[in-house]
C-alpha positions in Angstrom: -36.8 6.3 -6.9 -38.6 9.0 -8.1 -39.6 9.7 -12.0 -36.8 9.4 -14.4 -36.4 12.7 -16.9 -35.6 11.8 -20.4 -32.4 14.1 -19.9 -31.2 12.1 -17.2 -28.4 9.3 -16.9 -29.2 6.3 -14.3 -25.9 5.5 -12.2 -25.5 2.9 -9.4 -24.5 5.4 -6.4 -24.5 9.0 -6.2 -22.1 10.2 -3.1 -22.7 13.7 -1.7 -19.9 15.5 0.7 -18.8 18.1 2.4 -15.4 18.0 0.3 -14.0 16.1 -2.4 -10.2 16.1 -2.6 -9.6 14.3 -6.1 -5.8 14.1 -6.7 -6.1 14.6 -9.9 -4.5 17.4 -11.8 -7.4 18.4 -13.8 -9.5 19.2 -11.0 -9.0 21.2 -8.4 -7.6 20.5 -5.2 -10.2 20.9 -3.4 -14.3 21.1 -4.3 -16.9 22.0 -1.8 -20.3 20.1 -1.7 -19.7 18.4 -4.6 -20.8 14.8 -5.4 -18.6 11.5 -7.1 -21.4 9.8 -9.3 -20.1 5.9 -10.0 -21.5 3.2 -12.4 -20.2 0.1 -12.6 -17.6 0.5 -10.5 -16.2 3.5 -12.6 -16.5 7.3 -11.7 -18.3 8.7 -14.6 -18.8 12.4 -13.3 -17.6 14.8 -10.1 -20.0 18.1 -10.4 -21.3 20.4 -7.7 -24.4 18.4 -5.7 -26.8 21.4 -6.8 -26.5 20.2 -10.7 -26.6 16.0 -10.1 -30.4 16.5 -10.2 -30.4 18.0 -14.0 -28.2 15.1 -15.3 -28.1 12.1 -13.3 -30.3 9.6 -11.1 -29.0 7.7 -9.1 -30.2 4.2 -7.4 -28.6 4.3 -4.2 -27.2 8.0 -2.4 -25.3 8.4 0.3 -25.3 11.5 2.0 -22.0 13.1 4.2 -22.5 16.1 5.0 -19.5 16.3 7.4 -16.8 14.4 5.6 -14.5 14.5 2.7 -13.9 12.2 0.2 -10.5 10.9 -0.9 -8.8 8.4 -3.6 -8.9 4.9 -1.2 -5.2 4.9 0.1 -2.7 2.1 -1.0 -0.3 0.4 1.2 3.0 -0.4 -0.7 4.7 -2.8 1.8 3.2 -5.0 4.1 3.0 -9.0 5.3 -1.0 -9.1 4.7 -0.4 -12.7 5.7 1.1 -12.4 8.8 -2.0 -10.9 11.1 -2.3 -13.9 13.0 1.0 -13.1 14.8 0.0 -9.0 15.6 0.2 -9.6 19.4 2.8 -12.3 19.8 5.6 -11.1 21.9 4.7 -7.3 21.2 6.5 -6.8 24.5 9.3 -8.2 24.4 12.7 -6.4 22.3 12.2 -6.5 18.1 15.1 -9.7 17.8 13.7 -11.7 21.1 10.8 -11.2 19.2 11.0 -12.6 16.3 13.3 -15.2 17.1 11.9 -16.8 20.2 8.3 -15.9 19.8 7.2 -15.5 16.2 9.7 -17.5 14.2 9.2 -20.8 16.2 5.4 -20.3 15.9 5.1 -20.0 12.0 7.0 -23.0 11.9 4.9 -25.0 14.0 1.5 -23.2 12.8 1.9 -21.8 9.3 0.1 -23.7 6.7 -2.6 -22.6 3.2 -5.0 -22.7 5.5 -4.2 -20.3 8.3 -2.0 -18.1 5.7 -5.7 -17.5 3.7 -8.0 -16.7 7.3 -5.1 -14.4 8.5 -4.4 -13.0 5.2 -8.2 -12.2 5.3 -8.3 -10.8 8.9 -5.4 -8.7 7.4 -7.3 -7.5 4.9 -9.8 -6.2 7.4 -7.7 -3.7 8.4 -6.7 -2.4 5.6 -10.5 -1.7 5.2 -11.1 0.0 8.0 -7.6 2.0 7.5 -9.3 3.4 4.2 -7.3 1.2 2.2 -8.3 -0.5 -1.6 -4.3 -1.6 -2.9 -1.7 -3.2 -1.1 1.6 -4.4 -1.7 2.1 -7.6 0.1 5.6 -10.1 0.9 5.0 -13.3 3.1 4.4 -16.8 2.9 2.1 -18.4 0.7 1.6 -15.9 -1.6 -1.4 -17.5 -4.0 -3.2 -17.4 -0.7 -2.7 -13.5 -0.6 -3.7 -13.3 -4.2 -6.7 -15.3 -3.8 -7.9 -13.3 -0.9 -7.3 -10.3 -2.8 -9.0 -11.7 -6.1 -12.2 -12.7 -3.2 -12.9 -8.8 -2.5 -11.8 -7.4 -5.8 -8.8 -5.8 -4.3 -6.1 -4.3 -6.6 -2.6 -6.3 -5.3 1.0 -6.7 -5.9 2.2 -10.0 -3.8 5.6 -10.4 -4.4 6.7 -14.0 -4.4 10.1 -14.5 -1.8 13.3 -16.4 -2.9 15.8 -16.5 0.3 19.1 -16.7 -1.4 20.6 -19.2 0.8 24.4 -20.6 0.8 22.7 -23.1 -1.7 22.7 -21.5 -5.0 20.8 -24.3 -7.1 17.7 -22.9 -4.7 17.4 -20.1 -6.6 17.1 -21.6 -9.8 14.3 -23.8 -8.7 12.9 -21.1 -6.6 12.6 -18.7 -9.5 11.3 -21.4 -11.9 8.2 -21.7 -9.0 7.7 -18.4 -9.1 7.6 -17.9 -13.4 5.1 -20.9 -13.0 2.3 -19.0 -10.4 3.2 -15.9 -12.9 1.9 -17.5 -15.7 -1.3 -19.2 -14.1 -2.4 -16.3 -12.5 -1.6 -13.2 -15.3 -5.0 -13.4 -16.4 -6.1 -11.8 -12.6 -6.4 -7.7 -13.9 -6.2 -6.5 -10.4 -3.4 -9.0 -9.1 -0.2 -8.9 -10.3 2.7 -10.8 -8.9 6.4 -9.3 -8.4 9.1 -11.2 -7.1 11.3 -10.4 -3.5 15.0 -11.3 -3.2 16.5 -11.2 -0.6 20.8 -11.6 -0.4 21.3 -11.1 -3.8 25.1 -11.2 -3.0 25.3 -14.6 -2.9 24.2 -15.5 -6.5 27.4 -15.6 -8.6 28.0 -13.0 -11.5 26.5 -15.4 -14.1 23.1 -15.8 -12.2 22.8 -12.0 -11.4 23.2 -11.3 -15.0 20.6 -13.6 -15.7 18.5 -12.7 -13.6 18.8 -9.3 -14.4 18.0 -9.8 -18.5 14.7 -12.0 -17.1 13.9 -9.1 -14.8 14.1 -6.2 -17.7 12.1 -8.6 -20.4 9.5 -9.5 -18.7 9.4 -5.7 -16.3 9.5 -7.8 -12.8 8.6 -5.9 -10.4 11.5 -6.7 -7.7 11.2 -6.3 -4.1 14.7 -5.5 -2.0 16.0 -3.8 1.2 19.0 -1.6 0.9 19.4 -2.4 4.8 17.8 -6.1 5.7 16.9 -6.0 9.2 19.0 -9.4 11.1 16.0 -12.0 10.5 16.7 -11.3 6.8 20.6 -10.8 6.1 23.2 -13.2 5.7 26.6 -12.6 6.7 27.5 -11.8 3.2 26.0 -8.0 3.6 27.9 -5.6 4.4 26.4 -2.1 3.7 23.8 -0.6 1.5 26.5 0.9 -0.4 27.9 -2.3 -1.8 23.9 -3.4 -2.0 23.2 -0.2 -4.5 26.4 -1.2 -6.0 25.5 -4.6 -6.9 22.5 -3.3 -8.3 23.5 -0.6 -10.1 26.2 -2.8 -11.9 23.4 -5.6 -13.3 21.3 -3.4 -14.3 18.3 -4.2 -11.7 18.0 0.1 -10.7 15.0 0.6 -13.0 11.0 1.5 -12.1 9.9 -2.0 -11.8 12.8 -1.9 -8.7 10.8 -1.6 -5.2 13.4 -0.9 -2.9 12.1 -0.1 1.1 15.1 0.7 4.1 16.7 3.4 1.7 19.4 4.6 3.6 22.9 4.9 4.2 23.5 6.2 0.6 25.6 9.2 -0.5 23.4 12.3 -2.3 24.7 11.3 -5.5 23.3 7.6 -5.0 19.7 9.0 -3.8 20.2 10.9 -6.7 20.8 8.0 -9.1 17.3 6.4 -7.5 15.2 9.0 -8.4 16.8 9.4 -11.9 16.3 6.1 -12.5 12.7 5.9 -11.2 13.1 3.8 -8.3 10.1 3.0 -6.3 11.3 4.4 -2.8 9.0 2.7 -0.2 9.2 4.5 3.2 8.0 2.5 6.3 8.7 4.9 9.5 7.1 3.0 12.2 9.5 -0.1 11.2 12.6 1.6 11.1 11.6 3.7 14.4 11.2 0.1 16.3 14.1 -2.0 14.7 16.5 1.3 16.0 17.0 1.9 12.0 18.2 5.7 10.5 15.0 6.9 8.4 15.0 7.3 5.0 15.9 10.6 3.7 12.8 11.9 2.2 13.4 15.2 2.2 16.1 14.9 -0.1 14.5 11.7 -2.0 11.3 14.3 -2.3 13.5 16.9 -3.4 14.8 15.2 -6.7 11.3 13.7 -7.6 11.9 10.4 -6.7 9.1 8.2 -6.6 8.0 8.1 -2.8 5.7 6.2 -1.3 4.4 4.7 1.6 3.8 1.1 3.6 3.8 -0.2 7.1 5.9 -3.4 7.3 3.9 -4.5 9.8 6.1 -7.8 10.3 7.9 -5.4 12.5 5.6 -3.1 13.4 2.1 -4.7 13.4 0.5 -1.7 11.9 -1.5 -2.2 8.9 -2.9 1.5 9.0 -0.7 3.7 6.5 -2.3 7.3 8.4 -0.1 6.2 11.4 2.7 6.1 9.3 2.2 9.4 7.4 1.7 11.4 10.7 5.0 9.6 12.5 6.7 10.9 9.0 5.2 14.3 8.9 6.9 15.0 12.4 10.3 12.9 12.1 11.1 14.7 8.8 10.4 17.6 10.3 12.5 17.4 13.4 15.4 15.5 11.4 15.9 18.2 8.9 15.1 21.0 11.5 12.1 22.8 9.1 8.9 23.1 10.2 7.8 23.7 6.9 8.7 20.8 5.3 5.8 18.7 3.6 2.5 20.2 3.2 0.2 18.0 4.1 -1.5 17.4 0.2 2.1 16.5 -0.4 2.7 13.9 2.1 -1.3 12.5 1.2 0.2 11.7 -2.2 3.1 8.8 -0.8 -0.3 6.7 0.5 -3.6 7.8 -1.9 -1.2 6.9 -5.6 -1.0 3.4 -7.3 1.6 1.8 -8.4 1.2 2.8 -12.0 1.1 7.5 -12.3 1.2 7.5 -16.0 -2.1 9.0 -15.8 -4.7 10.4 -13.6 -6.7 7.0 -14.7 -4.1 4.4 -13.1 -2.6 7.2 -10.7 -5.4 6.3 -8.1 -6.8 10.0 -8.5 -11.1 10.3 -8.4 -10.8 10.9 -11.9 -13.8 10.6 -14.4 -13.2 6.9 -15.7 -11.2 5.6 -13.1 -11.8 2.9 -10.8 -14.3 3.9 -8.0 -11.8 3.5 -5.0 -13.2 5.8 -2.3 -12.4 6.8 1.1 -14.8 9.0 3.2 -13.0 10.5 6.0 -15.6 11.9 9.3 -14.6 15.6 10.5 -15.1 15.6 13.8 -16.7 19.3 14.0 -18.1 22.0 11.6 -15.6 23.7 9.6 -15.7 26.9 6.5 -14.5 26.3 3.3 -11.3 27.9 4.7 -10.4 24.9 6.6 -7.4 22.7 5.8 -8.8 19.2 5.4 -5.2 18.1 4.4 -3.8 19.2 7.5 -6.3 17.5 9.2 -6.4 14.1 7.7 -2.4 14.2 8.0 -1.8 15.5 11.3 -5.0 14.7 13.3 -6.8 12.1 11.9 -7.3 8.4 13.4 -8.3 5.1 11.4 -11.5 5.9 13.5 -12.7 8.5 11.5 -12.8 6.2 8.4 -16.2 6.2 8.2 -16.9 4.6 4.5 -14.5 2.4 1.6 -16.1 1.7 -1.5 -13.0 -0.9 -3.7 -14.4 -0.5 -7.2 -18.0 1.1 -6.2 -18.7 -1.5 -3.4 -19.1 -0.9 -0.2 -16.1 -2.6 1.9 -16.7 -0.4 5.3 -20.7 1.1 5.9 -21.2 3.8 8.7 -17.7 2.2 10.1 -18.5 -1.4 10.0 -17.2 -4.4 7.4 -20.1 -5.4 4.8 -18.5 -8.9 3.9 -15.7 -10.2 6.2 -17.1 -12.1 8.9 -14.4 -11.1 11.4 -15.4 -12.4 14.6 -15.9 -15.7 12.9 -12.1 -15.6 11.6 -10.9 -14.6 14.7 -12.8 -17.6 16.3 -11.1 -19.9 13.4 -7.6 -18.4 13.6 -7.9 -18.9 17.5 -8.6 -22.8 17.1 -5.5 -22.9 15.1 -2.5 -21.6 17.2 -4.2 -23.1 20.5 
């Protein structure tokens, strides 16, 4: 290190690029050869890499010259958990699939142990998809959060109740489920939301209940407006009388997270964005189970609150990018404009948090926030007049992630893992379903 000036500030990592794209609406949208300076995990300045010298020294600096840096992206949906089962029956038709092939195996296999090694190979990829959040719904969800908790990770696991034909379940599923709230609520970056699934089968009485917990204590509640078969019960019949259910307990509120939106009039859409819904939007999924796709155009339209995952139970893809490029041309062929989206615009479903209040918990590179970082490899020289939004959305591969830092730490180095052994949980998980 060389001599420190009096005038100068000592940070942990100084991070020089090519571009910065900050998402954050005091900046702007773009700044070229600029630097993110970060102490203790926190971003404490964003300047021009000509001035860090006069103000700041920095212990470690890591120069790319050929990339641009982004707010880490955040998966909202996915089943973390269920990586061990990626390549089971990947051939075969979705409901063969799942019901010959992957149900019979997690019943025969699925235990703490193997939920936490493929929880952690799951985790892996989100790594190396640029990912530092993720939502997450499967079993053995304190394995998820304790994974999560391992690496730092910011996480919303939402804890599953199957409504079944027995309705005392629910009451002792739901008491389970306030229980690992409470022992776990002192976790900053964890927090634990709930998924129901059949809500139509709880009687009046339980729904309003439920619904006066779920308000008091701000739940955040997990459902699909259209369950795909392995999840419904005979009692649903459409996503109309789902959103009407809803809509008449009181549940259609931000803390609701609702993914296969659907099948609802313009007026209903409406209603969701109105009321703040969290629209989750999982292309790839609803391209492989034969599903309509959501209508984002006119969800983006009345600034509802979009965002995106990758329900990789059906489509084991944990890489959010492949599902922003798949939307970026399905929304474009279904509502016949080629103009529709610009690529900043479609960035913004996969780089925000959970919480856009303000640029701080937004998951914009603002000065305070968390140090969540993507660096994304250009693959030739460009001008300042290049689009590096266009080409992150409509080009890019999870192969020209070159670098994640989750609060200031380097998770992916020059493309590889730093602390996740993977060929050893591979080795492990292998042992276990043979």
């Amino acid at each position: 290190m060389n001599a420190i000036d009096s005038q100068q500030q000592i940070v942990d990592l100084q991070i020089n690029a090519k571009t910065v794209m900050p998402f954050d609406p005091n900046q702007k949208e773009l700044l070229f050869n600029h630097s993110v300076l970060i102490n203790d995990g926190t971003i404490v300045d964003i300047l021009s890499s000509d001035q860090v010298a006069s103000k700041y020294q920095a212990k470690t600096v890591v120069e790319l010259g050929q990339h641009t840096l982004l707010p880490s992206f955040n998966n909202h949906y996915c089943s973390i958990g269920f990586k061990a089962f990626h390549h089971i029956g990947s051939d075969l038709p979705l409901n063969l699939r799942i019901q010959n092939k992957i149900q019979p195996l997690e019943t025969k296999h699925l235990s703490p142990e193997l939920a936490s090694i493929s929880s952690e190979l799951g985790l892996a990829d989100l790594f190396r998809a640029g990912c530092a959040q993720f939502s997450s719904q499967y079993s053995y969800p304190k394995q998820a959060m304790e994974v999560a908790n391992k690496h730092s990770v910011e996480a919303l696991i939402y804890y599953s109740i199957d409504v079944s034909d027995d309705r005392q379940t629910f009451q002792h599923q739901l008491t389970e489920f306030l229980k690992l709230r409470d022992e776990t609520k002192h976790r900053q970056n964890i927090e634990l939301g709930l998924s129901l699934s059949n809500p139509e089968l709880l009687t009046k009485d339980q729904l309003n209940s439920f619904s006066g917990l779920y308000n008091e204590l701000m739940i955040k509640l997990l459902i699909s407006l259209n369950p795909s078969f392995h999840r419904s019960h005979k009692s649903f019949k459409s996503s109309k009388a789902r959103f009407k259910l809803l809509k008449e307990h009181h549940l259609l509120s931000p803390d609701l997270h609702l993914i296969d939106v659907f099948g609802l009039s313009r007026q209903e859409v409406s209603f969701l964005s109105k009321n703040k819904v969290k629209s989750i939007v999982c292309p790839c999924a609803q391209l492989i189970h034969a599903n309509a796709l959501s209508p984002v155009d006119f969800l983006h339209s009345t600034n509802a609150n979009l965002y995106i995952g990758t329900n990789n139970y059906l489509s084991s893809n944990l890489n959010p990018l492949k599902e922003l490029q798949l939307l970026a041309w399905l929304t474009k062929l279904e509502s016949q404009n080629a103009q529709l989206f610009d690529a900043k615009a479609l960035l913004g479903f996969a780089v925000h948090s959970n919480n856009l209040d303000t640029p701080l918990t937004s998951g914009a590179m603002s000065i305070g926030a968390k140090a969540n970082i993507t660096a994304f490899e250009h693959a030739n020289q460009y001008t300042n007049d290049y689009d590096p939004f266009t080409q992150i959305v409509y080009t890019a591969e999870q192969s020209r992630i070159s670098h994640l830092w989750v609060n200031g730490i380097a998770k992916v180095k020059a493309y590889q893992l730093t602390d996740i052994d993977e060929q050893y949980l591979t080795k492990t998980l292998s042992k276990w379903l043979n």
